[in-house]
Each structure stands twice: as structure tokens, then as C-alpha cells.
C-alpha positions in Angstrom: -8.4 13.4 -0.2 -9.5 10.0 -1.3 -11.9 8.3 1.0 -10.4 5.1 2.7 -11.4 2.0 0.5 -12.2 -1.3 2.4 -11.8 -4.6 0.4 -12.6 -7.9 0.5 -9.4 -9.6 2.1 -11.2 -13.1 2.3 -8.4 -14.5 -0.5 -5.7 -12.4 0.2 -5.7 -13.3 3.7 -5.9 -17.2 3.2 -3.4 -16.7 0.9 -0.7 -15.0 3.0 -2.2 -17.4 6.1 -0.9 -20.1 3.8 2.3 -18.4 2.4 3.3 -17.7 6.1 2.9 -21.3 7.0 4.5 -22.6 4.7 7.3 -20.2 3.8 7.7 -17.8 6.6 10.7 -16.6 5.3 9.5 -15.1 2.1 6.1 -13.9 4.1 8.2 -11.6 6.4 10.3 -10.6 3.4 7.4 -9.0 1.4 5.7 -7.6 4.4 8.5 -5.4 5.1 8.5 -4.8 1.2 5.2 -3.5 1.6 5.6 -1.4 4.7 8.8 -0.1 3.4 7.0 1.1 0.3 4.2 2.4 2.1 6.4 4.4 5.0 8.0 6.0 1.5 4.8 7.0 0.1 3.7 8.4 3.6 7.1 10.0 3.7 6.6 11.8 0.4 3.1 12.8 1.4 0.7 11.0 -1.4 -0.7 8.2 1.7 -1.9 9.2 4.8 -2.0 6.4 7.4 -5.0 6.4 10.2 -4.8 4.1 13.5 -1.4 3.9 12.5 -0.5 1.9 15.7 -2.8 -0.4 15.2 -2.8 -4.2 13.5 -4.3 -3.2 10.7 -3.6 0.5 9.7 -5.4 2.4 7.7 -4.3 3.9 4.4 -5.8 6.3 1.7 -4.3 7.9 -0.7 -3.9 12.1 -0.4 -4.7 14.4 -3.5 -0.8 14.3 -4.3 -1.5 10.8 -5.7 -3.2 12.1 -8.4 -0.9 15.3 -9.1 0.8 14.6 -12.7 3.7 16.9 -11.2 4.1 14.7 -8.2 3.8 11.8 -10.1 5.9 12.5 -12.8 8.5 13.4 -9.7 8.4 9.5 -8.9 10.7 7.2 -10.3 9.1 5.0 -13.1 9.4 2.2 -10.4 7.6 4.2 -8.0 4.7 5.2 -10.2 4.2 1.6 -10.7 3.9 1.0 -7.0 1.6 4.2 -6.6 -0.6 2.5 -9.4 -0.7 -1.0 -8.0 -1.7 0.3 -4.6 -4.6 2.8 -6.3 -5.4 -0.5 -8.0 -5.8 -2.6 -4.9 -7.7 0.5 -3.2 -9.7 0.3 -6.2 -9.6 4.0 -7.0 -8.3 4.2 -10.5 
């Protein structure tokens, strides 16, 4: 299993401080984008989520993220999503 990341937030976090000021709308709208596409991932088993009730979960990815058979199982979309969140976890 991939060991939990932890990144620097500082921009992210003033960004989406600024994007839900200003257009609270679209903030909740990609927030439940995102937990929608992380719930799947859990779902299928390639993140686990720790302190799952808490704020500010924790998520790492599971060996399955790096399977080519479970990969090549996702849709082309969801590979892309997988990708971008080993990005952001900075593990690829």
C-alpha cells in the first residue's frame, strides 16, 4: 500500500476559500464531484480512506492503483481520474 502523502494545500486552499466566496454554487458542485469520485474509487478498492469521519479525511491509494489489470478494468475516464489523484498525491 502507498503511504499517505501530505501536500502543501497553502494555494489550493486560498483558492477554493476564494472560489467558495465568490461562487458558492460551483464550490459545492465540484466538491461533491470530488467525493463522488473518491467514494467510487474507495468502492472499487484502489483508495482507502482513514479518519474517514473526520473534516479532513485521509486518502492513499491501495496496491490495486497500480495493477495494469485493475487499471485497464477502468473506463478511460476513470484512469484519468486515478492518474490525476496519483498526481496530486504525488506518487507517480
Amino acid at each position: 500500500m502507498a503511504t499517505p502523502k501530505k501536500i502543501n494545500t497553502k494555494h489550493v486552499d486560498t483558492f477554493t476559500k476564494k472560489v467558495k466566496e465568490k461562487l458558492p454554487e460551483l464550490y459545492e458542485a465540484h466538491m461533491r464531484s470530488v467525493h463522488a469520485e473518491i467514494m467510487y474509487f474507495w468502492e472499487k478498492g484502489f483508495v482507502n480512506l482513514t479518519e474517514w469521519d473526520s473534516p479532513n479525511p485521509i486518502v492513499s491509494l491501495t496496491e490495486r492503483a497500480f495493477d495494469n489489470e485493475s487499471l485497464l478494468a477502468l473506463s478511460v475516464e476513470k484512469r484519468a481520474i486515478l492518474e490525476e489523484l496519483k498526481r496530486i498525491l504525488r506518487v507517480v
